[in-house]
C-alpha positions in Angstrom: 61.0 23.5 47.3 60.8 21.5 44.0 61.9 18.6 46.0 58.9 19.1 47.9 56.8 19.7 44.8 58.2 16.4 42.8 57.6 14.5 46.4 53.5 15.5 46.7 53.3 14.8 42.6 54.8 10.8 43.4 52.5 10.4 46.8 49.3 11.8 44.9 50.3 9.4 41.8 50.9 6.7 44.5 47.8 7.1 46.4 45.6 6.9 42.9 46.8 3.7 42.0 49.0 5.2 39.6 50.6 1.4 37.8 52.2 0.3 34.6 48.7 0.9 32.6 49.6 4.5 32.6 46.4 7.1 32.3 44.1 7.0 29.4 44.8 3.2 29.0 42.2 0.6 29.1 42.5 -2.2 31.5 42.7 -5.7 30.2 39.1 -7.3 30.5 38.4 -10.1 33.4 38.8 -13.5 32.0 36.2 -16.7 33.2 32.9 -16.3 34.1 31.3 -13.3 36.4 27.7 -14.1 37.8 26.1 -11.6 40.1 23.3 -12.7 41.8 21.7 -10.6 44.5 18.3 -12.4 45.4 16.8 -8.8 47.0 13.3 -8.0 45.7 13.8 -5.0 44.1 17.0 -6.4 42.0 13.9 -8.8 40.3 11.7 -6.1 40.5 13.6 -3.5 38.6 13.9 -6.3 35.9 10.9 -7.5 34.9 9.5 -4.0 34.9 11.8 -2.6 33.3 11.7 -6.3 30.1 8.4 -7.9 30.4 5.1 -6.0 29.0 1.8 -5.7 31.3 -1.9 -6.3 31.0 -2.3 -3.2 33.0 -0.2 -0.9 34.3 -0.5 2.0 37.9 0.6 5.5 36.8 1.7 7.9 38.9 -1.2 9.3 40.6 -2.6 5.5 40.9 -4.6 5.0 38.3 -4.9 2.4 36.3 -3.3 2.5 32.5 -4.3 -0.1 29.7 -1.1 -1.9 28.6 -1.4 -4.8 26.8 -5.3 -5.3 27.5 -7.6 -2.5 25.3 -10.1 -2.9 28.2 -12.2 -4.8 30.9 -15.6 -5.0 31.9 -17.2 -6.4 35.3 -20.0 -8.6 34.4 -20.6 -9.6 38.3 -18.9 -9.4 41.6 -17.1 -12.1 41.0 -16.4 -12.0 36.9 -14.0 -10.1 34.9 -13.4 -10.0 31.0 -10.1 -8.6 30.0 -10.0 -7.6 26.6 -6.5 -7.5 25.3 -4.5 -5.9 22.7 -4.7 -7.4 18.4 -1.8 -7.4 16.3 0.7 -7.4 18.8 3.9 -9.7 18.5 6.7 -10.9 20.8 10.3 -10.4 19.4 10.8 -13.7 18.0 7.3 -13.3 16.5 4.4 -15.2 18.1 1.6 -13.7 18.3 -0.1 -12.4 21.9 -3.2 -13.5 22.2 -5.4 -15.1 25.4 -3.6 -18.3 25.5 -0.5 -16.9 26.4 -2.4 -14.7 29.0 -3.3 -18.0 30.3 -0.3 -19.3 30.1 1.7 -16.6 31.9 -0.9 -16.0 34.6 -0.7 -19.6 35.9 3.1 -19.8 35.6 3.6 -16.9 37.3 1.6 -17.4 40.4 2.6 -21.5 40.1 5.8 -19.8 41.1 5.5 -18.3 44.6 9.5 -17.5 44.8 9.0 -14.3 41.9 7.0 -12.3 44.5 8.3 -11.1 47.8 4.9 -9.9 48.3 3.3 -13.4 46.9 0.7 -13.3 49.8 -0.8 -10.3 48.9 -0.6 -11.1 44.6 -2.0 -14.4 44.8 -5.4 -14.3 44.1 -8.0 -16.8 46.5 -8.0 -20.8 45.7 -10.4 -21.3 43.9 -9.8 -18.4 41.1 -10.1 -19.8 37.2 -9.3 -18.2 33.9 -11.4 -18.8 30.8 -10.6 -18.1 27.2 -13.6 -16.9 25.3 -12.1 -16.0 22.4 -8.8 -15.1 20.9 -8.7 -11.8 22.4 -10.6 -12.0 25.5 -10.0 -14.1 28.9 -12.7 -14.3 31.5 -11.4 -14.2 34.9 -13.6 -15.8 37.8 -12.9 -14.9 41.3 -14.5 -17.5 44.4 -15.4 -13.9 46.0 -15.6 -10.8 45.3 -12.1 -9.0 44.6 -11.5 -5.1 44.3 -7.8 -5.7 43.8 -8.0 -8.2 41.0 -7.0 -5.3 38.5 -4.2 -4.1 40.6 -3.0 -7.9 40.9 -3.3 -8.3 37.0 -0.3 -5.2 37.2 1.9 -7.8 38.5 1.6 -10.2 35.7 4.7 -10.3 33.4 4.0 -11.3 30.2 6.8 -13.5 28.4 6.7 -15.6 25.1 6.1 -19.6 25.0 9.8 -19.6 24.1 10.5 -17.6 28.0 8.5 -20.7 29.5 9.8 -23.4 27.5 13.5 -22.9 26.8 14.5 -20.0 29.5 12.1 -19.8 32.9 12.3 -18.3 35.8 14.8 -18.8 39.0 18.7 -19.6 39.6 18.5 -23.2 37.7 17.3 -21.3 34.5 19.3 -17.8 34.5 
C-alpha cells in the first residue's frame, strides 16, 4: 500500500511538471526581446480605448457623453461647432486645444489601416475642419451627416509628441 501511495505522489509530481525549480520558486525571466503582435481589430481596439481620451463618448444605453468636447451645436445641415474642453493638459504637458483636434482628426483618418471598419468612420470627400478659436473647431460636412457625432467617438486623441516621435502602425511600435 505505501508503495502504491509513494508511486501516485511521483506520477502526480511528474505530470505537473514538477523540475529542479522546486514549488514556491520563481522561474528565471526570458532573456532577448518578446514582441507580440496580433493585428486583430479588437487587440487595437481595446487599446486605444482603453489610452487615448475622446471628443465624445457612447454610454451604455447609446447616448452620447461629452468627453473632451464641453458641447456642440448644429448651425446647418451640413455645419458642426464642437466646443471642447479648457485647461486640460496631455502628460507631458501641452496643452489641448483645437489645433491638436485638427491635428488628430486628419491623422487619424490619413490612416485607413487604424480602422477595420474605416468605410463606415470616414467621413465623405469633401469634409473640412475649421479652427475658430482656441477652443472651438467648425466641422463642415459636403452633405448632410447624422452620424458625424457618432464618428467624432472614434477619434483618438494623442499629443504632438504621439504624431511626431511615436505614430501609429508596426514601423512605429
Amino acid at each position: 500500500m505505501q508503495k502504491l501511495l509513494v508511486g501516485s505522489i511521483v506520477l502526480v509530481l511528474m505530470t505537473l511538471g514538477w523540475n529542479h525549480h522546486g514549488f514556491g520558486q520563481q522561474a528565471p525571466a526570458p532573456r532577448g526581446e518578446l514582441r507580440i503582435v496580433d493585428p486583430h481589430y479588437a487587440n487595437f481596439a481595446s487599446i486605444v480605448f482603453n489610452v487615448f481620451e475622446h471628443l465624445l463618448e457612447i454610454d451604455k444605453g447609446g447616448q452620447l457623453v461629452l468627453r473632451l468636447a464641453t458641447g456642440w451645436q448644429w448651425l446647418d445641415n451640413r455645419t458642426l461647432d464642437v466646443t471642447l474642453r479648457k485647461g486640460v493638459r496631455f502628460h507631458n504637458g501641452e496643452v489641448f486645444d483645437a489645433e491638436i483636434v485638427k491635428l488628430n482628426v486628419e491623422e487619424n483618418f490619413k490612416l485607413g489601416h487604424i480602422f477595420h471598419f474605416r468605410e463606415h468612420l470616414q467621413f465623405k470627400p469633401g469634409f473640412t475642419m475649421e479652427i475658430r478659436d482656441p477652443y472651438t473647431i467648425r466641422f463642415r460636412f459636403p452633405e448632410p451627416d447624422g452620424t458625424a457625432l457618432a464618428r467624432l467617438t472614434y477619434i483618438h486623441i494623442g499629443n504632438r509628441q504621439f504624431y511626431h516621435e511615436l505614430g501609429w502602425g508596426d514601423k512605429n511600435w
